[in-house]
MARRO-412186 format. One record per atom (N, C-alpha, C, O): y, z, x. Coordinates in steps of 0.02 Angstrom, whole numbers, plus 32768, in hexadecimal, padded with zeros to 4 digits. Each point is the difference from the previous one (the first is absolute). Example, Ala and Ser with C-alpha at 12.3 -4.5 7.8 and 13.67 -1.06 7.14 Angstrom:
7EE481868294/803B80007FD3/803C8000802D/7FFF80218034/80367FBB7FBA/803B8003802A/803780257FD9/803780088019/
//
This chain:
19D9CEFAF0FA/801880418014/7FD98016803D/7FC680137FF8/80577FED8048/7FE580328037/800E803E7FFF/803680147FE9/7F9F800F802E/800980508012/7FFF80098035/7FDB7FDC8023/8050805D7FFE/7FFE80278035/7FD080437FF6/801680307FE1/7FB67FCF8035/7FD580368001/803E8053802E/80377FF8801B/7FAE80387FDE/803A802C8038/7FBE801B8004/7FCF80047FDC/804480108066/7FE2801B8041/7FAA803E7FDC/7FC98006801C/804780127FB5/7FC8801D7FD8/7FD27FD67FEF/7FC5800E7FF6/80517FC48008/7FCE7FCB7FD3/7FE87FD78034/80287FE68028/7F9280117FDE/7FB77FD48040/80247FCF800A/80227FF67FCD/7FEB7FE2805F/801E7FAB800B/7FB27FEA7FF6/7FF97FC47FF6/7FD8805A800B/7FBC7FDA7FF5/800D7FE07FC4/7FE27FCB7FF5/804A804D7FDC/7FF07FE17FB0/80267FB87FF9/7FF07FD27FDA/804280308051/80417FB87FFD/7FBC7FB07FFD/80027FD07FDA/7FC68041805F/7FDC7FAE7FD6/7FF07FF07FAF/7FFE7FCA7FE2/7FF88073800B/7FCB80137FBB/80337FFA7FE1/7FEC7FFF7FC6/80527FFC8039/803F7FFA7FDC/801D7FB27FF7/800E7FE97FC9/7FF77FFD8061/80097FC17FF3/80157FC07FE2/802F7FD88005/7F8B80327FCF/7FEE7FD67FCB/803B801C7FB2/801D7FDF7FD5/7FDF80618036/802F80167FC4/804D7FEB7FFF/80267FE07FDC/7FE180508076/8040800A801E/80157FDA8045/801180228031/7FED7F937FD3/80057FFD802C/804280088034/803B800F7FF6/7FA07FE18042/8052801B8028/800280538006/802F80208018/7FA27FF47FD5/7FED8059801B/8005800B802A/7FEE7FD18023/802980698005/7FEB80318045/802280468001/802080167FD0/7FD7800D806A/7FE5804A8000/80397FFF8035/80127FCA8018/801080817FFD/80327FEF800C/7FFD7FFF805F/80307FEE8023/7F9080287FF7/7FE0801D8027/7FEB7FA88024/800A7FF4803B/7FDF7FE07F9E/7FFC7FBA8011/80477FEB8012/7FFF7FEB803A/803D80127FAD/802C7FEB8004/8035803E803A/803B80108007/7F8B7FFE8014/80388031804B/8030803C7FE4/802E801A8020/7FB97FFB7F8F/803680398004/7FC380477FEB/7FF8801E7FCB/7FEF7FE88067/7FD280408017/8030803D8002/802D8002802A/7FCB802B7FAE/803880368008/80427FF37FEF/8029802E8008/7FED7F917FDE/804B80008007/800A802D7FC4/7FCC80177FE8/807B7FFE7FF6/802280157FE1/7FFD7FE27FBF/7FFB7FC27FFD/800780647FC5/7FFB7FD87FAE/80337FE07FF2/80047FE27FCA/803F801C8072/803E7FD87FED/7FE67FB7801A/80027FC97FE3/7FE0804A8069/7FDE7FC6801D/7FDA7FC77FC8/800D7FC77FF0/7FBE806A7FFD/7FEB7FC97FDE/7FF87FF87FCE/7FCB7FEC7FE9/807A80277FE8/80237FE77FD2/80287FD38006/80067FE57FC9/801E7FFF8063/80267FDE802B/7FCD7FB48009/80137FC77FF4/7FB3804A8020/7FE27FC18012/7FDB7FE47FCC/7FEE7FC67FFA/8007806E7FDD/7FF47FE77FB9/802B7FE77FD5/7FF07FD87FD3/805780428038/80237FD67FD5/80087FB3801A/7FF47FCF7FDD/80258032806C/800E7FC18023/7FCD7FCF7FF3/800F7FC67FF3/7FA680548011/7FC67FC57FED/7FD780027FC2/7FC37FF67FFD/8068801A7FCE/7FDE7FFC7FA9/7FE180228002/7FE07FFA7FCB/8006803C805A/7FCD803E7FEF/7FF780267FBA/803080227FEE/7FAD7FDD7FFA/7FDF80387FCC/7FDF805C801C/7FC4800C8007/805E80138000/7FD1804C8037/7FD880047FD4/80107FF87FC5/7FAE8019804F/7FE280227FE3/7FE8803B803B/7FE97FF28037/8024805B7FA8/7FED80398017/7FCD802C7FCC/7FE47FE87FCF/801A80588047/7FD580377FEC/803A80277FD9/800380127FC6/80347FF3807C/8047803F8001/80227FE57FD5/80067FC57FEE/8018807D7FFB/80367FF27FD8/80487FF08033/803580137FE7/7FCC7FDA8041/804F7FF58042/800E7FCC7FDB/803180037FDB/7FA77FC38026/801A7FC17FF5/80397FF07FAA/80357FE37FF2/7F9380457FE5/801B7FFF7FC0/803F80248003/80287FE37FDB/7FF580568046/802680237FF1/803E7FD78016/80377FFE7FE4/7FAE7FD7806A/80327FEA8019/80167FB07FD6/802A7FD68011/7FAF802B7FBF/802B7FB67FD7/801680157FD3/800F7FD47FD7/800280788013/804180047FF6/802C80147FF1/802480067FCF/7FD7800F8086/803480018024/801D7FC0801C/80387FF47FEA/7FAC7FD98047/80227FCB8005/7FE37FCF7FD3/80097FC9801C/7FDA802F7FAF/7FED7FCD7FDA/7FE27FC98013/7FE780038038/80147FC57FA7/7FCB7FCC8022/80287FC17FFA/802D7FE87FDD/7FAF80098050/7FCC7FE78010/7FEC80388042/802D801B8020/7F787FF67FEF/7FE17FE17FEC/7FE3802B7FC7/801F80337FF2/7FA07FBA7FE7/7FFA801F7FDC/7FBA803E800F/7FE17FF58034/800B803C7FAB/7FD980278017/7FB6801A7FD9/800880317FDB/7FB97FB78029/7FDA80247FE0/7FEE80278013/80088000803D/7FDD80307FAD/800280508024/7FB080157FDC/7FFC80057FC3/7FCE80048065/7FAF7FF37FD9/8003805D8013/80028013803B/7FFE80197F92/7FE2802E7FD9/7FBE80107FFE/7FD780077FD3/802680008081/7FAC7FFF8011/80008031802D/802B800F802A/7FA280097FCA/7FD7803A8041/7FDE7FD3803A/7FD37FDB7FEC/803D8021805E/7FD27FF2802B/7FC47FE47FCA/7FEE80177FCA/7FFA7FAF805C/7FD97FD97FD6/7FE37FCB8032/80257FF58030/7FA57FEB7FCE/7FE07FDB801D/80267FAB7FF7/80107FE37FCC/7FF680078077/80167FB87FE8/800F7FE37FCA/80337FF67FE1/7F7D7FF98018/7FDE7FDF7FBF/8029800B7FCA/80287FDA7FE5/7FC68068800E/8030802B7FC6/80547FE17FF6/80167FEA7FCB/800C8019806E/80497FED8012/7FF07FB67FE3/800F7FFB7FC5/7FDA7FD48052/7FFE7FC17FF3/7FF07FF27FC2/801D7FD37FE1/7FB8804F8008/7FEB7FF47FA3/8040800C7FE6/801E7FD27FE6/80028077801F/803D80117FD3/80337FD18012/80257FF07FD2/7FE87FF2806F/803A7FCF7FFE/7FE47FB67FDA/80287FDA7FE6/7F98801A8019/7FDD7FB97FE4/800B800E7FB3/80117FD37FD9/7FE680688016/7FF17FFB7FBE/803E801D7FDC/7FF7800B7FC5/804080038051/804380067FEB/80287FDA8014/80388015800C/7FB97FAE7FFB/803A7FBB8016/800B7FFD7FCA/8036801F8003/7FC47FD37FBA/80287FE97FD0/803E80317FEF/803B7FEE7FFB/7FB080467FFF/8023804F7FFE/802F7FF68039/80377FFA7FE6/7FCD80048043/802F80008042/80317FB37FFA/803B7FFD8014/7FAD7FDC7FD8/80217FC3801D/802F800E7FA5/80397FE98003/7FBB802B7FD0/802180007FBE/803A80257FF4/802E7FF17FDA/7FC9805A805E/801F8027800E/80457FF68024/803580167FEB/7FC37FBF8057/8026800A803E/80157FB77FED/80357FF7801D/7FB97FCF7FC0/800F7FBA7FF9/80187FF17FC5/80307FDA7FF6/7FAA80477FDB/800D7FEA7FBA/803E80397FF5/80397FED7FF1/7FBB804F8016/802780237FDF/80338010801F/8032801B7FE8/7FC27FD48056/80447FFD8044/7FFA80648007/8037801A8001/7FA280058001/7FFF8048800F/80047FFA804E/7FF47FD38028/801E80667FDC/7FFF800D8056/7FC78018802E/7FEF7FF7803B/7FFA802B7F8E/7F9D80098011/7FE380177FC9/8011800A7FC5/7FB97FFD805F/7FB180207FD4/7FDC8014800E/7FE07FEB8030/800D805A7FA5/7FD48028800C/7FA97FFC7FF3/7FEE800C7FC6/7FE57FE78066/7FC27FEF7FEB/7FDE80497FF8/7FF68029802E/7FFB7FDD7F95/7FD880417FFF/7FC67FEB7FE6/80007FF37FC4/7FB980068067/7FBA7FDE7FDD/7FD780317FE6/7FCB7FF17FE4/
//
């Protein structure tokens, strides 16, 4: 499972991701700086993306147009990297059971 980090979320974290998720990146690496949540919903669907955001946009908008792709949505206050990277490291089983196993359209990480 790759993720699309959105534009809230550090592209510093996409190396530290990797090993879990590979095939990660931020949407800011991939040239869509400012684009639109249709934008890069669009490029997430076209290249297997997983979003992961802060906002609730993404969730609302799957569904409305449904998925693919799919959306975790982390239930966090501004937070230090580190912090961001633990809660996505240490909720892979939770996320991948959710959006793979259970075929949901997203998930809510509340740590």
């Amino acid at each position: 499972m790759k993720l699309l980090l959105d534009e809230n979320l550090s592209r510093r974290l996409v190396p530290f991701l990797q090993h879990d998720y590979p095939g990660t990146s931020q949407v800011v690496l991939l040239g869509l700086e400012s684009a639109s949540d249709r934008v890069v919903w669009q490029k997430a669907k076209d290249d297997g993306y997983v979003i992961v955001t802060r906002d609730a946009d993404f969730q609302e908008l799957s569904l409305v147009w449904g998925q693919p792709p799919k959306v975790v949505r982390l239930r966090t206050l501004n937070q230090t990297r580190a912090a961001t990277l633990k809660v996505l490291i240490d909720n892979r089983e939770l996320i991948v059971e959710s959006l793979l196993t259970n075929g949901l359209a997203s998930v809510e990480i509340v740590p």
